[in-house]
C-alpha positions as CSV (number, residue, x, y, z in Angstrom):
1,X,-5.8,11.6,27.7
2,X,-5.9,7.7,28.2
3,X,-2.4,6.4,27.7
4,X,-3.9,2.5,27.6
5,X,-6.9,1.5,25.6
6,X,-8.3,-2.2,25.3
7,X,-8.8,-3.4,21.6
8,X,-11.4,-5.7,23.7
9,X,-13.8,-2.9,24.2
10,X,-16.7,-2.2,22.1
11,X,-16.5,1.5,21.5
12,X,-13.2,2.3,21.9
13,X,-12.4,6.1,22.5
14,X,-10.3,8.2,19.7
15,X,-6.8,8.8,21.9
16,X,-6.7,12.2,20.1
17,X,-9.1,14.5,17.9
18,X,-10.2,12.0,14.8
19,X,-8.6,14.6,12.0
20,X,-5.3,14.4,13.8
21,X,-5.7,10.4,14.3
22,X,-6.4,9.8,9.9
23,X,-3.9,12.4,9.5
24,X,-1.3,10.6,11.7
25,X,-1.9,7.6,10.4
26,X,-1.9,8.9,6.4
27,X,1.4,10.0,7.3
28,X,2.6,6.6,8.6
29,X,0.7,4.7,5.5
30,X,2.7,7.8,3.5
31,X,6.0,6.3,4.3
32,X,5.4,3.7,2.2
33,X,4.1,5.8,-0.7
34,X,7.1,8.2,-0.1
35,X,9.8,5.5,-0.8
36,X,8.3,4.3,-3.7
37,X,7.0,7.6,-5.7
38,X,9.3,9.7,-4.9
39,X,11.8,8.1,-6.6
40,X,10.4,7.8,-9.5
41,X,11.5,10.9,-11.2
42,X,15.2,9.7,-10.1
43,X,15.0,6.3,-11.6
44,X,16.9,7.6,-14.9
45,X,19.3,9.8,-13.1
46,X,20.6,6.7,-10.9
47,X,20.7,4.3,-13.5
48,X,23.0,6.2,-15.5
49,X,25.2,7.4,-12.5
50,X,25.2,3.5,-11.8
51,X,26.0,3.0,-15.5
52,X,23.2,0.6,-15.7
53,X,23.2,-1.3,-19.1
54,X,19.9,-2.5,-19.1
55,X,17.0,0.1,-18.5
56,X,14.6,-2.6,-16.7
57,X,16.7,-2.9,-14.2
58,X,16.4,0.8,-12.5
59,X,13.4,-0.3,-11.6
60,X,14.7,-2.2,-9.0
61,X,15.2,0.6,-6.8
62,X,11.4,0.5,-6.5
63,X,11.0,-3.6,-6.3
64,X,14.1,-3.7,-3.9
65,X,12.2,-1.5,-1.3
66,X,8.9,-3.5,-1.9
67,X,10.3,-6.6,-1.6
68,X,12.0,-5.2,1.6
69,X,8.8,-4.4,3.1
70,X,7.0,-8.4,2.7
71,X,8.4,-11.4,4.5
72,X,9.4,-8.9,8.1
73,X,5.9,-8.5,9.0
74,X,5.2,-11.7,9.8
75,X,7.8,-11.4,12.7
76,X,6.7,-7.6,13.7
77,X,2.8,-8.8,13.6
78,X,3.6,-11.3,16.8
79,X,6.1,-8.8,18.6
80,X,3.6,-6.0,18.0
81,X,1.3,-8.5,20.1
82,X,3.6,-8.9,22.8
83,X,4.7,-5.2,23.3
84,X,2.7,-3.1,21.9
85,X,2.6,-0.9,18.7
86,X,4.1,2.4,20.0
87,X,7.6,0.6,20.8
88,X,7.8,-1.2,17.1
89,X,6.7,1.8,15.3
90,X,9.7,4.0,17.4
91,X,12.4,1.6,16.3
92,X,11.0,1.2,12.5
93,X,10.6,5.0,12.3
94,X,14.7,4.9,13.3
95,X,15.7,2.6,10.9
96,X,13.9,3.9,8.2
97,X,15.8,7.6,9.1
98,X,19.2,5.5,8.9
99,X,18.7,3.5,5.9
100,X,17.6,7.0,4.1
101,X,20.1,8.6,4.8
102,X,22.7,5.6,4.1
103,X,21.0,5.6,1.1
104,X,22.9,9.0,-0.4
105,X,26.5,7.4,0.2
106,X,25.6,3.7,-1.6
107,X,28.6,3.4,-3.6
108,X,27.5,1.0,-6.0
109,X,24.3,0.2,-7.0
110,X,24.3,-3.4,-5.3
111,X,24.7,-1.8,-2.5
112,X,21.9,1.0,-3.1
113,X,19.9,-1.9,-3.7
114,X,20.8,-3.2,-0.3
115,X,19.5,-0.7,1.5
116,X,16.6,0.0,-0.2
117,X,15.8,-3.5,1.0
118,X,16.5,-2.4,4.6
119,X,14.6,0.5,4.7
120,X,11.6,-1.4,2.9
121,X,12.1,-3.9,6.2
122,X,11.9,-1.1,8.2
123,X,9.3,0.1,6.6
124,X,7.2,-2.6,7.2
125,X,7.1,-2.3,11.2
126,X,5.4,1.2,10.4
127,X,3.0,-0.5,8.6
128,X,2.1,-3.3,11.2
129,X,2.3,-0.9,13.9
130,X,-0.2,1.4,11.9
131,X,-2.7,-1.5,10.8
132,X,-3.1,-3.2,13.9
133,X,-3.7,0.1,16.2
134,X,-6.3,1.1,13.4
135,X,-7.9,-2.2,13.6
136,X,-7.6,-1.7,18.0
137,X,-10.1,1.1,18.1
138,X,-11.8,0.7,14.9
139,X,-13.6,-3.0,13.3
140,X,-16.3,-4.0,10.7
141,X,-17.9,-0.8,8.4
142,X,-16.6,1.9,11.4
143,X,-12.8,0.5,10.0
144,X,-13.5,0.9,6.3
145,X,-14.9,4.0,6.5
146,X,-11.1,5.0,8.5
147,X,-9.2,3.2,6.3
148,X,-10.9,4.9,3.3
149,X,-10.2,8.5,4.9
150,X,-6.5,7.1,5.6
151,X,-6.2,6.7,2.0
152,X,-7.9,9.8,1.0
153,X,-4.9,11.6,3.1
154,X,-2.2,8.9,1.9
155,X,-2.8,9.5,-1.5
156,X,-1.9,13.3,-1.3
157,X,1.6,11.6,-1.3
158,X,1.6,9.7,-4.4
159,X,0.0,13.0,-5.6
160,X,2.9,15.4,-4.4
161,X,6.0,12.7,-4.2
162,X,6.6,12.7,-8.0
163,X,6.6,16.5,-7.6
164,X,8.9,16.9,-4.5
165,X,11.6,14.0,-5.9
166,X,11.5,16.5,-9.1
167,X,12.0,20.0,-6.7
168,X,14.7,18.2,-4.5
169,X,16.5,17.5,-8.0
170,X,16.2,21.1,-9.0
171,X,17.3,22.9,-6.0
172,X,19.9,20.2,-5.1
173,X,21.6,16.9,-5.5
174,X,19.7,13.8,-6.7
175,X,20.9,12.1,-3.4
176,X,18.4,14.4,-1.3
177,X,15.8,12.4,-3.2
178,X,16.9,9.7,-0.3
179,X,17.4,12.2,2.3
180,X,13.9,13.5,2.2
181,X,12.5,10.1,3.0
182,X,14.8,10.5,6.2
183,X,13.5,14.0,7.1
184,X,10.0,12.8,6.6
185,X,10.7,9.8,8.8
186,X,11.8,12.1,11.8
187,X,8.8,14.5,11.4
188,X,6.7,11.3,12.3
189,X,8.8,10.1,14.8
190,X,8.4,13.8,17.0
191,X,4.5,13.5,16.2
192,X,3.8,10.1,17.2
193,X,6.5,10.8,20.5
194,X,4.1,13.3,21.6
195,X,0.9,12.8,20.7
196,X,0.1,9.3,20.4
197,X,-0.4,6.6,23.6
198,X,-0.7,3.1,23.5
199,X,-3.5,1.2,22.1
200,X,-2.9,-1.8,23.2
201,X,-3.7,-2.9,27.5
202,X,-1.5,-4.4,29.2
203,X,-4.2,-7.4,29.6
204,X,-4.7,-7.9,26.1
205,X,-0.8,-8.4,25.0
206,X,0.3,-11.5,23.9
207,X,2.8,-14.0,25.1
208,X,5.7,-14.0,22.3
209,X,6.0,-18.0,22.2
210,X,6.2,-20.3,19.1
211,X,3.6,-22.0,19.9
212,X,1.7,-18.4,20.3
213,X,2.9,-17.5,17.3
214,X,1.9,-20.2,15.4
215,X,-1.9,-20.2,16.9
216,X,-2.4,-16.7,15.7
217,X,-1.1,-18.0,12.4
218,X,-3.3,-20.4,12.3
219,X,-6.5,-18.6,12.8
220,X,-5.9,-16.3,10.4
221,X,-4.8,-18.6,7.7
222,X,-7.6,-21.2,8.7
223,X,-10.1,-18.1,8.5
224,X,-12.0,-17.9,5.0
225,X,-13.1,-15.1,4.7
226,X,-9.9,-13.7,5.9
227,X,-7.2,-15.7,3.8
228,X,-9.7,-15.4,0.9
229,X,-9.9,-11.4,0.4
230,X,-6.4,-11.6,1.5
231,X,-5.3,-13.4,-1.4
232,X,-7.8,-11.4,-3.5
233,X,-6.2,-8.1,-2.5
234,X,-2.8,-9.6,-3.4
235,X,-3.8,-10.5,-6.6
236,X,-6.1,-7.5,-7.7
237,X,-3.1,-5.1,-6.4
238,X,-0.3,-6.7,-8.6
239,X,-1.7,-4.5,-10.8
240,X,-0.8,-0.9,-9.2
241,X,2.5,-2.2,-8.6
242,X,2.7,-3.2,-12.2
243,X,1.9,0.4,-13.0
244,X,4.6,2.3,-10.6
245,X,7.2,-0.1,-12.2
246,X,6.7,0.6,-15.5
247,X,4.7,4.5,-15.1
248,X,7.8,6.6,-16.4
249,X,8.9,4.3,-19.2
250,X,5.2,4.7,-20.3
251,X,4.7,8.2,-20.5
252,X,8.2,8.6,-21.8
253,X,8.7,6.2,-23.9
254,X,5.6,4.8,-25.4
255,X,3.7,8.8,-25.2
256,X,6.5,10.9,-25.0
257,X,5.6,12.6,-22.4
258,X,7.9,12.3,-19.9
259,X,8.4,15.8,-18.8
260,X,5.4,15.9,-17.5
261,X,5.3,13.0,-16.1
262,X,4.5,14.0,-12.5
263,X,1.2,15.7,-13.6
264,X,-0.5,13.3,-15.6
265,X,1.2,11.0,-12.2
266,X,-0.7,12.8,-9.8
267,X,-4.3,13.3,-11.9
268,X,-4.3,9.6,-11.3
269,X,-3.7,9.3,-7.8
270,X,-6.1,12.3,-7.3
271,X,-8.9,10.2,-8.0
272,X,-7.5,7.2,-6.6
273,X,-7.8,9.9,-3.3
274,X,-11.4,11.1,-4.4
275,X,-12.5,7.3,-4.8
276,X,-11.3,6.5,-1.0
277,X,-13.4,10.1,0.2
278,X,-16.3,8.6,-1.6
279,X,-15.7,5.1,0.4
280,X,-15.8,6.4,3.4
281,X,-18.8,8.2,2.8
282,X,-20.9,5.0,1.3
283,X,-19.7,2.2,2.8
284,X,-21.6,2.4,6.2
285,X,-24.4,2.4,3.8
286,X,-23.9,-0.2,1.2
287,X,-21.4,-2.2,2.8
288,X,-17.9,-3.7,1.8
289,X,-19.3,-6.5,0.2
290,X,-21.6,-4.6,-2.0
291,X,-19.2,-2.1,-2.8
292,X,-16.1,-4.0,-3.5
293,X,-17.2,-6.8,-5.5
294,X,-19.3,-4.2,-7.6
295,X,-16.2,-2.1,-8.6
296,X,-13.6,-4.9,-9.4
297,X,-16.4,-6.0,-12.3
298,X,-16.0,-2.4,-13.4
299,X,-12.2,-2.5,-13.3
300,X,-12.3,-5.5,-15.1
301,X,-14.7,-3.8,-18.0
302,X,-12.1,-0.5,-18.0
303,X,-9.4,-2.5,-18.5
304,X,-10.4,-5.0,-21.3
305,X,-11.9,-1.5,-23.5
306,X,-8.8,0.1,-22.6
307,X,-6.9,-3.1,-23.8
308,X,-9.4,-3.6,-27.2
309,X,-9.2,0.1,-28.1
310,X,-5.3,0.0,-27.7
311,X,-4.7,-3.3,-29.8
312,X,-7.2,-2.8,-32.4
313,X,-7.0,1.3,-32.8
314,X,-4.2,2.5,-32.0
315,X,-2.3,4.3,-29.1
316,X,-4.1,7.0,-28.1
317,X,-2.8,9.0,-25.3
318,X,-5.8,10.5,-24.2
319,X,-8.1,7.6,-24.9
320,X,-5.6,5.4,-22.6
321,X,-5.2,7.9,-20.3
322,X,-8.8,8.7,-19.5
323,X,-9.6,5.0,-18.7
324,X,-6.4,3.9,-17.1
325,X,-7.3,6.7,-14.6
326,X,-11.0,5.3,-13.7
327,X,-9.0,2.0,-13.6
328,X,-6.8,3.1,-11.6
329,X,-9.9,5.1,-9.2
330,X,-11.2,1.4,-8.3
331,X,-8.3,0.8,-6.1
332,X,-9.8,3.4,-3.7
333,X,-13.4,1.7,-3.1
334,X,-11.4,-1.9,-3.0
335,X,-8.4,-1.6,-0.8
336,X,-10.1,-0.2,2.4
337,X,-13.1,-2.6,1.9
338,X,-11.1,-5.8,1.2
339,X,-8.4,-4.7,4.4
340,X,-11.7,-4.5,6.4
341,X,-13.3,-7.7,5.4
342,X,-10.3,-9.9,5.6
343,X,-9.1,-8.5,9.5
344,X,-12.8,-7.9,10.9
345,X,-13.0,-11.1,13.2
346,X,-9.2,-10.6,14.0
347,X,-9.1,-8.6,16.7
348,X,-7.9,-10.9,19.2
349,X,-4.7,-10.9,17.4
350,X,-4.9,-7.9,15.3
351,X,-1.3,-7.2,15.0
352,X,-0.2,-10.8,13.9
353,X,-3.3,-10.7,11.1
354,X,-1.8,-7.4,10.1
355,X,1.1,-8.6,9.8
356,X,0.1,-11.9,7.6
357,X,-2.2,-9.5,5.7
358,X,0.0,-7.2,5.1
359,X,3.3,-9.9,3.8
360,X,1.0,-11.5,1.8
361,X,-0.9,-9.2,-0.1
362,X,3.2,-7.0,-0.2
363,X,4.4,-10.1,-1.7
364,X,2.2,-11.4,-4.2
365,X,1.4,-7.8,-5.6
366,X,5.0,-7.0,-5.6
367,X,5.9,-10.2,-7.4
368,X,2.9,-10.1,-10.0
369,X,3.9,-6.4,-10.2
370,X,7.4,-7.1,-11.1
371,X,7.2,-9.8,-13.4
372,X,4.6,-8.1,-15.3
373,X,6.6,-4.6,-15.0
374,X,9.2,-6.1,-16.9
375,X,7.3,-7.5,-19.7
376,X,7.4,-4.0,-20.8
377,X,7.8,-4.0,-24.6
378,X,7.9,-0.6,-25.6
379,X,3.7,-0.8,-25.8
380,X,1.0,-0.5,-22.9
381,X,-0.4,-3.6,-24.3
382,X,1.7,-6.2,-21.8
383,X,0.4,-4.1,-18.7
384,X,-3.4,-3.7,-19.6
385,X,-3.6,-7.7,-20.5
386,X,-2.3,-8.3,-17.1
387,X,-5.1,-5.8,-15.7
388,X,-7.7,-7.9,-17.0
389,X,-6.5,-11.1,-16.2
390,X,-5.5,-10.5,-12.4
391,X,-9.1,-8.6,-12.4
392,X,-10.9,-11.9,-13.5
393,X,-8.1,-14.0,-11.1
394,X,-8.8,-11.9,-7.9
395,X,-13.0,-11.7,-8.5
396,X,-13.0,-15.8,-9.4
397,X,-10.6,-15.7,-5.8
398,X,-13.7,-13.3,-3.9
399,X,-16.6,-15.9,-5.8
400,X,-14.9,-19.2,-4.0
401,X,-14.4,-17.2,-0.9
402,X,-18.1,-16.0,-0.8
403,X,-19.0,-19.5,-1.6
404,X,-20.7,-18.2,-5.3
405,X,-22.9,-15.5,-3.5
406,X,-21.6,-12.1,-4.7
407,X,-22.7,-8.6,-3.4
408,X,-24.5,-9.7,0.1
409,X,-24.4,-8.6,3.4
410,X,-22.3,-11.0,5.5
411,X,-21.7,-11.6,9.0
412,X,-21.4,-8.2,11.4
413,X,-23.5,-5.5,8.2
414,X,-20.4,-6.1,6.4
C-alpha cells in the first residue's frame, strides 16, 4: 500500500478497496449527520430538563453545533495544506470524542450549548480533512459520481440517527444520546488509524504563511464558477437546515404525529440516499451541469404546489408529505454536483477551497436555516414559502454564474 499519493497526478490510485474508501468517508461525512439527527428525538427531553420557557429555543442544540462547524474551516482548509489531512482529521476526531462526552455532564444549558459549539468546531476539521482528500484522488464527473455514493452511504445516518437517539432513550439515560456521538467518533478514529495513508506528497504541501493563505483565498474567491455554485449551494441548502430545525415541531405539532416521527424522518432521507445512488450512476453521462440545474427547477415546482395546495386547501398530511419528500430527494442530485463544480479547478489548493466551500455554504445555510426555522408559526406554510424563494434565489445565483446559459457542458465534460 502507498502511504503518499500526489493530488498532482492524473489517475490517482484508490489507497484501499473503493467500497471501503466511500464507506470510510460516509462515516466521516456521518459525523456531521450524527450530531445533528440524532438529537432530534432528545430536543424535548432537554428542553424541559433545562426548563426551557420558550420551545424555539431547543432548537439551538442543533444550530449551536452547526454554527460550530462554519467560521473553523477556513483556518483547518490552510493547515490541512501544510500538513496533511491524516494529522487534522486525528486531532478533530479527539475533540469531537471529548466534547461528546463533556456533553452528558453540561450543567446548564448555556453551557450545553457551549459545547455543542465545540464539538461542531471539531467537527468541522473532519469535514475539511474528508473533502479535500476526496477532491486529492478524485476531480471533475469521477468526483461527483464519489461524492454521490458518499451521500448514498451518509444518508443511512439521517435514516437510522432518529432511530438510535430514540433506542439510547429507551434502554438508557437521555445523556447517552451525547455519548453515542463519542463512541461513534472513536470507531472512526481506529479505522482511519489503520487503514487509511496520506493523500497528500510531501511535494505538494503548502507553506502555512499569511501571505499563502491569503493567495489560496484569493483564487478561490476570485474563481466564478467556484464562488458562484458556492454561494448557490449555501443558499439552495438553507432549506434542509430549515427542515431539521423545525422537523419535530412539524410532525408533532402541526400533524400530530410525533410518535412516529423517526419513520416518516427516515422515508425522507431514504430517497434523499436513493437520489445520490442515482447521481452517481448518471452523472458521468449527463453531466453536473445538466443535472443540477434541471432538478433545482423541479424543486422549485414541488415546493410552490406543495405551498398552493397547503394555503389554499388545507393541511393535508399526506398530500404535504408526499411532495415535501421529492423535495427533499433533489438535494441528492444537487449537493454532489454543485460540491464538484465549485472545487474542480481547485486542486492545487484543495484543502483551503474545501475549507472556504465548506464555511460558506455551513454558514449561509445554517443562518437562512435558522432564521427561517424559527418563523415557525404553528403551520408548514413559513417553511415551504422559504423553499420556493431560496429555490428561485439560488437558480437566479447559478444563471449569473453560467453567464445566462443553463444546462451546458462547461469546461473539463462537466
Amino acid at each position: 500500500m502507498n502511504t503518499q499519493l500526489s493530488c498532482k497526478e492524473k489517475s490517482p490510485i484508490m489507497p484501499i478497496p473503493r467500497w471501503e474508501f466511500v464507506a470510510m468517508m460516509a462515516a466521516i461525512f456521518g459525523l456531521q449527520a450524527m450530531g445533528i439527527d440524532v438529537m432530534l428525538p432528545a430536543l424535548e427531553i432537554v428542553g424541559d430538563h433545562y426548563a426551557i420557557k420558550n420551545a424555539n429555543d431547543q432548537q439551538l442544540v442543533i444550530f449551536a453545533f452547526v454554527f460550530g462547524f462554519g467560521f473553523p474551516q477556513l483556518l483547518f482548509g490552510p493547515i490541512s495544506d501544510r500538513f496533511g489531512r491524516k494529522i487534522l482529521l486525528q486531532l478533530s476526531l479527539v475533540g469531537y470524542f471529548i466534547t461528546a462526552f463533556a456533553c452528558m455532564f453540561a450543567p446548564s444549558f448555556g453551557s450545553l450549548l457551549a459545547l455543542r459549539f465545540a464539538q461542531g468546531i471539531c467537527c468541522a476539521g473532519t469535514r475539511v480533512s474528508a473533502g479535500a482528500i476526496i477532491r486529492d484522488l478524485t476531480k471533475g464527473r469521477a468526483m461527483a459520481s464519489i461524492l454521490s455514493l458518499v451521500y448514498t452511504v451518509f444518508m443511512i445516518v439521517p435514516i437510522l440517527a432518529p432511530a438510535i437517539g430514540t433506542a439510547v432513550m429507551v434502554v438508557m439515560d437521555w445523556r447517552w444520546v451525547f455519548g453515542c456521538l463519542g463512541v461513534f467518533s472513536a470507531v472512526i478514529f481506529i479505522w482511519i488509524q489503520f487503514r487509511l495513508p496520506s493523500t497528500l506528497a510531501e511535494e505538494d504541501k503548502r507553506p502555512f504563511s499569511l501571505g499563502h493563505v491569503m493567495e489560496a483565498y484569493k483564487m478561490v474567491a476570485s474563481h466564478r464558477v467556484t464562488a458562484g455554485y458556492m454561494i448557490a449551494s449555501g443558499i439552495i441548502f438553507g432549506c434542509l437546515f430549515a427542515f431539521i430545525g423545525a422537523s419535530e415541531q412539524v410532525f408533532d405539532e402541526v400533524f400530530g404525529r410525533g410518535e412516529k416521527f423517526y419513520l416518516y424522518f427516515a422515508g425522507i432521507a431514504g430517497l434523499l440516499a436513493v437520489m445520490n445512488l442515482l447521481n452517481s450512476r448518471v452523472v458521468g453521462r449527463f453531466g453536473m451541469r445538466r443535472i443540477s440545474h434541471m432538478v433545482i427547477l423541479i424543486f422549485i415546482a414541488l415546493s410552490l404546489a406543495n405551498l398552493l395546495y397547503m394555503q389554499f386547501v388545507g393541511q393535508n398530511f399526506w398530500v404535504f408529505y408526499i411532495l415535501f419528500m421529492l423535495t427533499f430527494g433533489c438535494f441528492g442530485m444537487m449537493g454532489a454536483n454543485f460540491s464538484s463544480l465549485a472545487l474542480e479547478h481547485m486542486g492545487e489548493v484543495a484543502g483551503t477551497a474545501n475549507a472556504v466551500y465548506g464555511f460558506v455554504t455551513i454558514s449561509l445555510s445554517s443562518s437562512l436555516g435558522y432564521l427561517v426555522a424559527r418563523t415557525f408559526d404553528g403551520t408548514v406554510r413559513p417553511l415551504l414559502i422559504a423553499y420556493v424563494l431560496l429555490g428561485l434565489s439560488s437558480l437566479i445565483v447559478i444563471f449569473v454564474t453560467e453567464r445566462g446559459k443553463l444546462f451546458e457542458v462547461g469546461e473539463g465534460k462537466s
